[in-house]
PDB file of N, CA, C and O in Angstrom, chain B, residues numbered from 101:
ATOM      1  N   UNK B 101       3.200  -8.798  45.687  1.00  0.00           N
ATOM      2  CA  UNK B 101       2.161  -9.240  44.761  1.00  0.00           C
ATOM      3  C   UNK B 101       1.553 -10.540  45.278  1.00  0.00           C
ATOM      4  O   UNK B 101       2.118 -11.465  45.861  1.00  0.00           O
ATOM      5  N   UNK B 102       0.386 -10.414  44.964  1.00  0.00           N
ATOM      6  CA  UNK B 102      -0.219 -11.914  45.922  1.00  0.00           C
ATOM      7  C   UNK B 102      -0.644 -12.967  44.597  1.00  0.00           C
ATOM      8  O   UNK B 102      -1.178 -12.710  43.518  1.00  0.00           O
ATOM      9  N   UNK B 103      -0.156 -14.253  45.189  1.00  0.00           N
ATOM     10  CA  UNK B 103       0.088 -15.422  43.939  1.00  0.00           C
ATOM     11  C   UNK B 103      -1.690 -15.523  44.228  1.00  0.00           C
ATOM     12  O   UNK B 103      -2.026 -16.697  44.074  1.00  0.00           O
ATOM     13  N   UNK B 104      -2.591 -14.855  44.505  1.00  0.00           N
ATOM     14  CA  UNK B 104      -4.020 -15.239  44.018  1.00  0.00           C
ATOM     15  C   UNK B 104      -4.594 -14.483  42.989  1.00  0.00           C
ATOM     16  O   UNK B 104      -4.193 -13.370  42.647  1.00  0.00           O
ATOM     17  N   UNK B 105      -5.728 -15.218  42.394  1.00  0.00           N
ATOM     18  CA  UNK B 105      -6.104 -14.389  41.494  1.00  0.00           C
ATOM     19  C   UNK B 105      -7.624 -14.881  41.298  1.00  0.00           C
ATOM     20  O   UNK B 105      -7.910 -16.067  41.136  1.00  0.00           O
ATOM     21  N   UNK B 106      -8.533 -13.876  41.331  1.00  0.00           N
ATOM     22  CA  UNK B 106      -9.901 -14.224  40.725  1.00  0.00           C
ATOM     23  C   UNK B 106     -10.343 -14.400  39.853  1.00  0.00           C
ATOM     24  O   UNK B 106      -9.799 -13.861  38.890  1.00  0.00           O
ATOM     25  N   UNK B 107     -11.433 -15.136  39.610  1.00  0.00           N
ATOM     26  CA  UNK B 107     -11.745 -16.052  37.950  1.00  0.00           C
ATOM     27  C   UNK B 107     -12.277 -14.166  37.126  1.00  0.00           C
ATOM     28  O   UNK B 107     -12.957 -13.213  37.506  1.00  0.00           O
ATOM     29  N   UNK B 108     -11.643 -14.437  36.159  1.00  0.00           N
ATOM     30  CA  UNK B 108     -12.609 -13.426  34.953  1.00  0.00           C
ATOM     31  C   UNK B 108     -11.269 -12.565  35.398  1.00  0.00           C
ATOM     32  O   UNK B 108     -11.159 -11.753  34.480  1.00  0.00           O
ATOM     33  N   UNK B 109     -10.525 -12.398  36.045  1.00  0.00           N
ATOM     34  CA  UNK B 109      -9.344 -11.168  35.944  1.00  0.00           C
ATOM     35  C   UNK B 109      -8.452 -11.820  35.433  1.00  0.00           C
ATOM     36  O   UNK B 109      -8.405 -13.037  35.256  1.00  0.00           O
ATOM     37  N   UNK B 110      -7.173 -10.460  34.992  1.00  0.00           N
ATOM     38  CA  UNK B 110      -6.336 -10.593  33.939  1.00  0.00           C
ATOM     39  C   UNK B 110      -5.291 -11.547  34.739  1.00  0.00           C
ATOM     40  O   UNK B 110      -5.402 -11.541  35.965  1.00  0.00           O
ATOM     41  N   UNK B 111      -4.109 -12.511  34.058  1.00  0.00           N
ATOM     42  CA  UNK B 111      -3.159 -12.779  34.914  1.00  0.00           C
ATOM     43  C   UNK B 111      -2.001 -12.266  34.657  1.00  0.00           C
ATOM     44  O   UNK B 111      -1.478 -12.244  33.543  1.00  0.00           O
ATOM     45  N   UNK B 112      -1.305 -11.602  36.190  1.00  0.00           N
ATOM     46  CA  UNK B 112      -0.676 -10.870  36.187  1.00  0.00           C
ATOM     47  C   UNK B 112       0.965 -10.885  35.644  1.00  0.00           C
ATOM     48  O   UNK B 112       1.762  -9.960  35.487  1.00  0.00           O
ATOM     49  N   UNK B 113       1.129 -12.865  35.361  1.00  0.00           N
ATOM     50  CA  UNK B 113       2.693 -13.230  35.288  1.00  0.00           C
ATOM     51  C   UNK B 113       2.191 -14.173  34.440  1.00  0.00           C
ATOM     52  O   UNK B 113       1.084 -14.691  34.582  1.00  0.00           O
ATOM     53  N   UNK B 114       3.024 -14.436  33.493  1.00  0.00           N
ATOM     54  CA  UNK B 114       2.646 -15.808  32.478  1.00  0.00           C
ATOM     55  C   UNK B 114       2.952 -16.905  33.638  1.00  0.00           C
ATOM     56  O   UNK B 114       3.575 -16.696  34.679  1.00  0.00           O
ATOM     57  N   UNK B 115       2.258 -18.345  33.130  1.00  0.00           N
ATOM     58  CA  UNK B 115       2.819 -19.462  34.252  1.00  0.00           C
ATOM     59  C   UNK B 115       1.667 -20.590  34.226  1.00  0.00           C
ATOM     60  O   UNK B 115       0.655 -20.569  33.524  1.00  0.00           O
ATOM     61  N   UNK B 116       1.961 -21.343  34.933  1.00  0.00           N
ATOM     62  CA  UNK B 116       1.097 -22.239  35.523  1.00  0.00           C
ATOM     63  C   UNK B 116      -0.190 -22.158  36.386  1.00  0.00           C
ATOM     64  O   UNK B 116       0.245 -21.926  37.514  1.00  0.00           O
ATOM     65  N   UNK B 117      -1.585 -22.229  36.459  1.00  0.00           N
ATOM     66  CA  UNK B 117      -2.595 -21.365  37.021  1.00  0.00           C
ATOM     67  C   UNK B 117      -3.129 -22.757  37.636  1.00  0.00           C
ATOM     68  O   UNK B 117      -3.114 -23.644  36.783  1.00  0.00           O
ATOM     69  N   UNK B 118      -3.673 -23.245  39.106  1.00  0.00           N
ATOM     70  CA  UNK B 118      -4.354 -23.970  39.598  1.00  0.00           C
ATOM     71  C   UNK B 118      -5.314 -23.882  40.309  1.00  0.00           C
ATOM     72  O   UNK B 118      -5.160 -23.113  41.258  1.00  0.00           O
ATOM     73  N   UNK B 119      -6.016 -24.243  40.251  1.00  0.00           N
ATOM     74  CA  UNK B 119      -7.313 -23.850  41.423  1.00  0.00           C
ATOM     75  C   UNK B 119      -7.067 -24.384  42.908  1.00  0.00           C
ATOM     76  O   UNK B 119      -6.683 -25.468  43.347  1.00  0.00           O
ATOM     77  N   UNK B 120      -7.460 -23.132  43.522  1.00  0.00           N
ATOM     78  CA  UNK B 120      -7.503 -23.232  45.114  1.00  0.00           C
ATOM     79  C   UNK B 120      -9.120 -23.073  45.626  1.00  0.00           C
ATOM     80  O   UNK B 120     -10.092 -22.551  45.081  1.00  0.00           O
ATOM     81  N   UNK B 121      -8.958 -23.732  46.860  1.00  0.00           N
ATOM     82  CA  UNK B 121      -9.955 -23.026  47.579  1.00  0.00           C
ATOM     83  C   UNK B 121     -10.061 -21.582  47.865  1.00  0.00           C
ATOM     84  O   UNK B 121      -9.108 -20.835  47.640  1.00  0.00           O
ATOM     85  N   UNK B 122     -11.068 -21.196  48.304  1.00  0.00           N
ATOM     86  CA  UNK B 122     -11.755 -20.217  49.339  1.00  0.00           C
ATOM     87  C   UNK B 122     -10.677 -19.799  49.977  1.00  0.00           C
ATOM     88  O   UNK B 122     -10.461 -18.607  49.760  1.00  0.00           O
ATOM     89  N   UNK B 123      -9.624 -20.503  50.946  1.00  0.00           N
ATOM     90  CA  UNK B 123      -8.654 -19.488  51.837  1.00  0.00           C
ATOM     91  C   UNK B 123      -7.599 -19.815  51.100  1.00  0.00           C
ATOM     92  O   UNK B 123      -6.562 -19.256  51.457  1.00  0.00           O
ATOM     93  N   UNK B 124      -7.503 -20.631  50.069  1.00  0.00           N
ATOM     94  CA  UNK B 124      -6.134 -20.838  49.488  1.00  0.00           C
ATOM     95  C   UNK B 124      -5.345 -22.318  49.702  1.00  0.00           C
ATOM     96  O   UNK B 124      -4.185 -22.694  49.537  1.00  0.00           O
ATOM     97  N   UNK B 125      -6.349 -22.828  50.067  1.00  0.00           N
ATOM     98  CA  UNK B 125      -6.174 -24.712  50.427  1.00  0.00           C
ATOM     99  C   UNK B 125      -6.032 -25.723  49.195  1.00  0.00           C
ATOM    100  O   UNK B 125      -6.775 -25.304  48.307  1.00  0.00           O
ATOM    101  N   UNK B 126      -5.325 -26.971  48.758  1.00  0.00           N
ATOM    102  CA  UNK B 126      -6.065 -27.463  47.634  1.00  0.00           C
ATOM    103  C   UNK B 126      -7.369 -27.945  47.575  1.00  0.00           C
ATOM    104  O   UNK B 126      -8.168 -27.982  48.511  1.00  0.00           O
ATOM    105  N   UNK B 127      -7.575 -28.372  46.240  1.00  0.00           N
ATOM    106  CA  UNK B 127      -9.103 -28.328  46.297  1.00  0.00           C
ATOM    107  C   UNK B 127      -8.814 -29.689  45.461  1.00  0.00           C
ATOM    108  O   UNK B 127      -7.947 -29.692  44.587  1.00  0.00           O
ATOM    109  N   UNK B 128      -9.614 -30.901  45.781  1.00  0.00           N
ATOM    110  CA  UNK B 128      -9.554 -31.870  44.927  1.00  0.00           C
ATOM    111  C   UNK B 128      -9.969 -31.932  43.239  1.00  0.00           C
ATOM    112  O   UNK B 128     -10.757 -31.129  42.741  1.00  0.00           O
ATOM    113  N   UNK B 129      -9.290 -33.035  42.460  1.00  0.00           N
ATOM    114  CA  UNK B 129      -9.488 -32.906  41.386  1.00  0.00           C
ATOM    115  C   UNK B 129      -9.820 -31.175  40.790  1.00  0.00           C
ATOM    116  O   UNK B 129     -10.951 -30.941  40.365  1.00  0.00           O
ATOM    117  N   UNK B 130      -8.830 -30.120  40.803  1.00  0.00           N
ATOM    118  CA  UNK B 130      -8.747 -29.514  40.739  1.00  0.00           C
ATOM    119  C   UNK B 130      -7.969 -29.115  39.428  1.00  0.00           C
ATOM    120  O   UNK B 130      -6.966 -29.644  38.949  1.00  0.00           O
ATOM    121  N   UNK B 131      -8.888 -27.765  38.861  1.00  0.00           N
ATOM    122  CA  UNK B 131      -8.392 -27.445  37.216  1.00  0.00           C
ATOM    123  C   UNK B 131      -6.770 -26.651  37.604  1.00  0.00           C
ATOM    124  O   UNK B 131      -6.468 -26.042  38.630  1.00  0.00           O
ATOM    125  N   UNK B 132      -5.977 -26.910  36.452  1.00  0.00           N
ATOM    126  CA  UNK B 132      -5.084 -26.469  35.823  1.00  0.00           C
ATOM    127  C   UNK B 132      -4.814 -25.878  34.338  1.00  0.00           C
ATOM    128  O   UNK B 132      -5.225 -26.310  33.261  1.00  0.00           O
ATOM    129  N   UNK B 133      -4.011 -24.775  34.611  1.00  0.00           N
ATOM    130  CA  UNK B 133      -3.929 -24.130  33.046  1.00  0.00           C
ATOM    131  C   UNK B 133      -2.962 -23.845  32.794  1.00  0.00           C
ATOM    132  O   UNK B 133      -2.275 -24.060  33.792  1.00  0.00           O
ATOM    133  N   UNK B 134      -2.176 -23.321  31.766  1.00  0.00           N
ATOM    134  CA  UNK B 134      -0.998 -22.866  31.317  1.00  0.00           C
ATOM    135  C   UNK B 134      -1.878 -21.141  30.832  1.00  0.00           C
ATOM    136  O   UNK B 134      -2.960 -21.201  30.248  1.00  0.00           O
ATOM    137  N   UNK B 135      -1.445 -20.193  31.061  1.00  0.00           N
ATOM    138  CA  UNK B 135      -2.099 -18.760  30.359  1.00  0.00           C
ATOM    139  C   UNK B 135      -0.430 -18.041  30.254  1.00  0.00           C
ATOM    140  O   UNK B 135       0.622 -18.452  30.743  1.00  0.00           O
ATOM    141  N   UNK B 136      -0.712 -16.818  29.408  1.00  0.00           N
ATOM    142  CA  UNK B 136      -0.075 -15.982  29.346  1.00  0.00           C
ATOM    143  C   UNK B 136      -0.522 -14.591  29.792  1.00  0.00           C
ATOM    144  O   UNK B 136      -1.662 -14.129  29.752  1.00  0.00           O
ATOM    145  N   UNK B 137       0.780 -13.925  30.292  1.00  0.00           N
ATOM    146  CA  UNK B 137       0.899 -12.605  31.017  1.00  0.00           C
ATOM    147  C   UNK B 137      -0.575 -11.784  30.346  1.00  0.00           C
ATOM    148  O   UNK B 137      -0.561 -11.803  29.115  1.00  0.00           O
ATOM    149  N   UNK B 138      -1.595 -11.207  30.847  1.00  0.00           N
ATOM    150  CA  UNK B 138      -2.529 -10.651  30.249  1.00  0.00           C
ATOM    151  C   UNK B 138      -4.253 -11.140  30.102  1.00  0.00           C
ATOM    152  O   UNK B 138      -5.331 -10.558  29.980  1.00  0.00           O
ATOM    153  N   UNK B 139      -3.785 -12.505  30.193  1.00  0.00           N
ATOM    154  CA  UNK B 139      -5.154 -13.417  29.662  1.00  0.00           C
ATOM    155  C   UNK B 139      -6.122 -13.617  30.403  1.00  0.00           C
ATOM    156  O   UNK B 139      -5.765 -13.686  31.579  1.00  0.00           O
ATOM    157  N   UNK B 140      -7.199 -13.743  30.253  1.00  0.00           N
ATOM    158  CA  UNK B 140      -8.486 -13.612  31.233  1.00  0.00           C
ATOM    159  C   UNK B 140      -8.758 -15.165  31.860  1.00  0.00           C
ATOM    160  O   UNK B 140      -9.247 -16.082  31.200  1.00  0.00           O
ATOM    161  N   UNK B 141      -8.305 -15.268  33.376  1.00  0.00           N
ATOM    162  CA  UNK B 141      -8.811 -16.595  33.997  1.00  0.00           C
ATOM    163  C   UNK B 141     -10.079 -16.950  33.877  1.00  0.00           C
ATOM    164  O   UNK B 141     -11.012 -16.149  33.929  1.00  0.00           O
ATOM    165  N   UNK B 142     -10.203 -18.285  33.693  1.00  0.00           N
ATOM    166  CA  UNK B 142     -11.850 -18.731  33.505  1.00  0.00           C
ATOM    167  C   UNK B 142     -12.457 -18.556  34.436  1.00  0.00           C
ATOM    168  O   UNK B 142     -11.889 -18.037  35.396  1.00  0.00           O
ATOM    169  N   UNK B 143     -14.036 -18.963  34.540  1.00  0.00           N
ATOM    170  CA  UNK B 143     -14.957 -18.617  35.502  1.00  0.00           C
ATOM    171  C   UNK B 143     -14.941 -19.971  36.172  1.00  0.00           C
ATOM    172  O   UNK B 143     -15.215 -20.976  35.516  1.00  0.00           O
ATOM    173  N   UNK B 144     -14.445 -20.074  38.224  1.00  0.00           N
ATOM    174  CA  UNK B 144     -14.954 -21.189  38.889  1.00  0.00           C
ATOM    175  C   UNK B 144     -15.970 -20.820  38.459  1.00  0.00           C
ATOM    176  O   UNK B 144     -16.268 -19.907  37.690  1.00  0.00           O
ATOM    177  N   UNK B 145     -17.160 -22.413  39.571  1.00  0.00           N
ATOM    178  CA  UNK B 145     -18.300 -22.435  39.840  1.00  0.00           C
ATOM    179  C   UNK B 145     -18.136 -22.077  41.444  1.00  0.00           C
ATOM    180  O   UNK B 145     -17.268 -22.581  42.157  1.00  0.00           O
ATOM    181  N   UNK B 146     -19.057 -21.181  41.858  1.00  0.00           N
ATOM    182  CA  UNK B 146     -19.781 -20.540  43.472  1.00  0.00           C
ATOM    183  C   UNK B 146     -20.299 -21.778  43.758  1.00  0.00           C
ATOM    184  O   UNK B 146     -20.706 -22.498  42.847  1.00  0.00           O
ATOM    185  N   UNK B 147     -20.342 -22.175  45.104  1.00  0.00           N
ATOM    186  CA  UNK B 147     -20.797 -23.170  45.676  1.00  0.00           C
ATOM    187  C   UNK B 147     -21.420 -22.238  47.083  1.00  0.00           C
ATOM    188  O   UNK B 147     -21.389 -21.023  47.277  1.00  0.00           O
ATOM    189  N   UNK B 148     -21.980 -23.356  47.937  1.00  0.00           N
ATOM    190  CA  UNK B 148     -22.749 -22.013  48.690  1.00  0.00           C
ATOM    191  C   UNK B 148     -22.367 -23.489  50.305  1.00  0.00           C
ATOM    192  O   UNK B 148     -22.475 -24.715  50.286  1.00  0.00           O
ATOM    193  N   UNK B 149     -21.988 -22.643  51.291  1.00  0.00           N
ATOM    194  CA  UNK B 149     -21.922 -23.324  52.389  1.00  0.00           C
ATOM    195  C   UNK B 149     -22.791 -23.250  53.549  1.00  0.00           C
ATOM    196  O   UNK B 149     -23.676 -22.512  53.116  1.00  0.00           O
ATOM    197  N   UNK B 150     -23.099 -23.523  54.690  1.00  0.00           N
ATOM    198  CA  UNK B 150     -23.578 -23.752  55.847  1.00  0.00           C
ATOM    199  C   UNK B 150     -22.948 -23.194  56.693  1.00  0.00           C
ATOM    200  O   UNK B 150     -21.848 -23.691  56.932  1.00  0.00           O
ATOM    201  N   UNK B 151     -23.409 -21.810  57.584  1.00  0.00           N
ATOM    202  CA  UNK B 151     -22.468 -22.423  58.867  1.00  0.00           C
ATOM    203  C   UNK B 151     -23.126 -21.843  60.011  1.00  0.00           C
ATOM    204  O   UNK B 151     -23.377 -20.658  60.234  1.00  0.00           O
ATOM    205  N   UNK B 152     -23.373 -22.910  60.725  1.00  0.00           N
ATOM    206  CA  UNK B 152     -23.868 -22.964  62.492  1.00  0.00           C
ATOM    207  C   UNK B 152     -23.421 -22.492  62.992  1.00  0.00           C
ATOM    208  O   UNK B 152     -22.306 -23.000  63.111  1.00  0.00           O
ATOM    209  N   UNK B 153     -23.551 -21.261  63.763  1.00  0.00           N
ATOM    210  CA  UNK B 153     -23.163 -20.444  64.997  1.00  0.00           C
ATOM    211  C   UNK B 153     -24.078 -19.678  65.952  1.00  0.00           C
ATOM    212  O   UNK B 153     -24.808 -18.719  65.702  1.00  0.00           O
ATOM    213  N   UNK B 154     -23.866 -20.343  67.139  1.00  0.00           N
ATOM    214  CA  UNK B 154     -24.800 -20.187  68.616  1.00  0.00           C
ATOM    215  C   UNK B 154     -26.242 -19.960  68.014  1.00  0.00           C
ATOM    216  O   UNK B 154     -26.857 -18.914  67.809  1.00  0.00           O
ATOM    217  N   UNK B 155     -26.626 -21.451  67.771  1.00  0.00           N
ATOM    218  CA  UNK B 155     -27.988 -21.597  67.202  1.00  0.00           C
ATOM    219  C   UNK B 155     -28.390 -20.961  65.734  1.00  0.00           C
ATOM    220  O   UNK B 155     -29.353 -21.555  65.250  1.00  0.00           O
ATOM    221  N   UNK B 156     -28.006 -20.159  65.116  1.00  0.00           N
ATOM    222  CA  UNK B 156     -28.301 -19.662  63.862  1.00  0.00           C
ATOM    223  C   UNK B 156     -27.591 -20.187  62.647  1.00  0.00           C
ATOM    224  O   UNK B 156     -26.437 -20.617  62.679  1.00  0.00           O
ATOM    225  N   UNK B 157     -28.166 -20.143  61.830  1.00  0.00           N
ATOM    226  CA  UNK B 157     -27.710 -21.150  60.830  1.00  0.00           C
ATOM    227  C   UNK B 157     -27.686 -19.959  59.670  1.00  0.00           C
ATOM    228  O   UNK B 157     -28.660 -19.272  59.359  1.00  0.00           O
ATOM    229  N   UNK B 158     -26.282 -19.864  59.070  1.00  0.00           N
ATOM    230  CA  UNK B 158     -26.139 -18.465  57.956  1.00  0.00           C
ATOM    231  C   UNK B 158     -25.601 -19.408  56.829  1.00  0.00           C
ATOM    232  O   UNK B 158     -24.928 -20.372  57.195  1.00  0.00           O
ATOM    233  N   UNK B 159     -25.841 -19.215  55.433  1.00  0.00           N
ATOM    234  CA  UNK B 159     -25.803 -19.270  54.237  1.00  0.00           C
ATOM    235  C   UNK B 159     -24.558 -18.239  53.327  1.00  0.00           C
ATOM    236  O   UNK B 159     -24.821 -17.079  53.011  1.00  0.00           O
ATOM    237  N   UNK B 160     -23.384 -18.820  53.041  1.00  0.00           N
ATOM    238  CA  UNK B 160     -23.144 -17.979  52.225  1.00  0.00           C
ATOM    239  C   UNK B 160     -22.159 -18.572  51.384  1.00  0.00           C
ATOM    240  O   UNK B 160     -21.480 -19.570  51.622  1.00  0.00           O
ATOM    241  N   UNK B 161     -22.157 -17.547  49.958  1.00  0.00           N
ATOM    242  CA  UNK B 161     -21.582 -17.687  48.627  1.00  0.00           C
ATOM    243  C   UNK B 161     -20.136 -17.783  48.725  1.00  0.00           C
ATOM    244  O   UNK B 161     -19.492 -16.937  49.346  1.00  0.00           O
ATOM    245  N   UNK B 162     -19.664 -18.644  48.218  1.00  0.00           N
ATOM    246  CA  UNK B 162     -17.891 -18.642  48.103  1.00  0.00           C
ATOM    247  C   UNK B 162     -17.815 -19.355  46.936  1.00  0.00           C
ATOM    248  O   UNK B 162     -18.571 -20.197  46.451  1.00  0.00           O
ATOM    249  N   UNK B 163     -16.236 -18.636  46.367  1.00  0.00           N
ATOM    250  CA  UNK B 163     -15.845 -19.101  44.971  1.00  0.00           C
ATOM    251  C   UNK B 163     -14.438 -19.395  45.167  1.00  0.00           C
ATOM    252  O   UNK B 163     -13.707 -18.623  45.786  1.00  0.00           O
ATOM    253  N   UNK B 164     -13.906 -20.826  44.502  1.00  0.00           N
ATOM    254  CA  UNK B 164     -12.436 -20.455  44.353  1.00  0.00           C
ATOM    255  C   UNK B 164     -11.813 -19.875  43.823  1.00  0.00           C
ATOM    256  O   UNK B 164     -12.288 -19.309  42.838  1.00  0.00           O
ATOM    257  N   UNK B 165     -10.435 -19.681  44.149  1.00  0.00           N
ATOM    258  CA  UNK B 165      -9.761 -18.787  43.190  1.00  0.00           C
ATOM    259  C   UNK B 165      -8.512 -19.509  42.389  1.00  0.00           C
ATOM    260  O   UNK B 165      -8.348 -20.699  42.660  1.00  0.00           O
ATOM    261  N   UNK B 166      -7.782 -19.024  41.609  1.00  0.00           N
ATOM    262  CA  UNK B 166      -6.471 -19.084  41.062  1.00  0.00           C
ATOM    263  C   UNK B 166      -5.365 -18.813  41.618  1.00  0.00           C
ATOM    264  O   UNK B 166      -5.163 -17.686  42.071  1.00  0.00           O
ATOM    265  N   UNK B 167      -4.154 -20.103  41.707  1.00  0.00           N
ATOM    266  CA  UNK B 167      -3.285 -20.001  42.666  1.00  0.00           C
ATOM    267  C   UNK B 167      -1.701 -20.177  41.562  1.00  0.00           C
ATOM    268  O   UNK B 167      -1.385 -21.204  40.962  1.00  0.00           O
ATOM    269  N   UNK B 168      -1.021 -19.009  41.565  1.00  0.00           N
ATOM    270  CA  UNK B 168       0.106 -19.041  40.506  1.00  0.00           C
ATOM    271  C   UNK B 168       0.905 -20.458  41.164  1.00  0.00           C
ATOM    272  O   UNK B 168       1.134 -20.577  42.368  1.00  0.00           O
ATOM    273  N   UNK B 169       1.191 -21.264  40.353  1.00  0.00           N
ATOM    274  CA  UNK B 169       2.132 -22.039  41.182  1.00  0.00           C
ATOM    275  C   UNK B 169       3.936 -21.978  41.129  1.00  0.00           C
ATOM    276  O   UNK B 169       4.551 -21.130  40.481  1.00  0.00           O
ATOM    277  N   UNK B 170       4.391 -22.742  41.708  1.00  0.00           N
ATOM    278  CA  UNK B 170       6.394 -21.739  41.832  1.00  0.00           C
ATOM    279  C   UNK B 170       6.498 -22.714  40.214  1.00  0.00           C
ATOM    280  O   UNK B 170       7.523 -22.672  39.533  1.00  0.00           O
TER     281      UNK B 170
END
């Protein structure tokens, strides 16, 4: 079972819920929750990044996710 979880889905284990980055990094000043087994994670905010490669410059959407903690 993977300790991630996306905003607006159910959570899968009652517990402690923190926000991660994009690959699963911390993320500063970062939300925390207490939920129970079932309950619908809140909605991050999408932020949108940059990234330069061999001259082209691409745009894209990323959201954090929810990281069960031990």
């Amino acid at each position: 079972m993977s300790r991630f979880v996306k905003s607006g889905e159910a959570a899968p284990v009652a517990g402690t819920y923190v926000e991660a980055g994009h690959g699963g990094g911390k993320v500063k000043n970062g939300q925390r929750i207490e939920v129970e087994k079932g309950e619908t994670l809140p909605e991050l905010k999408t932020y949108t990044v940059t990234i330069n490669h061999k001259g082209e410059e691409k745009k894209r959407e990323r959201q954090h996710v929810w990281l069960l903690e031990k």
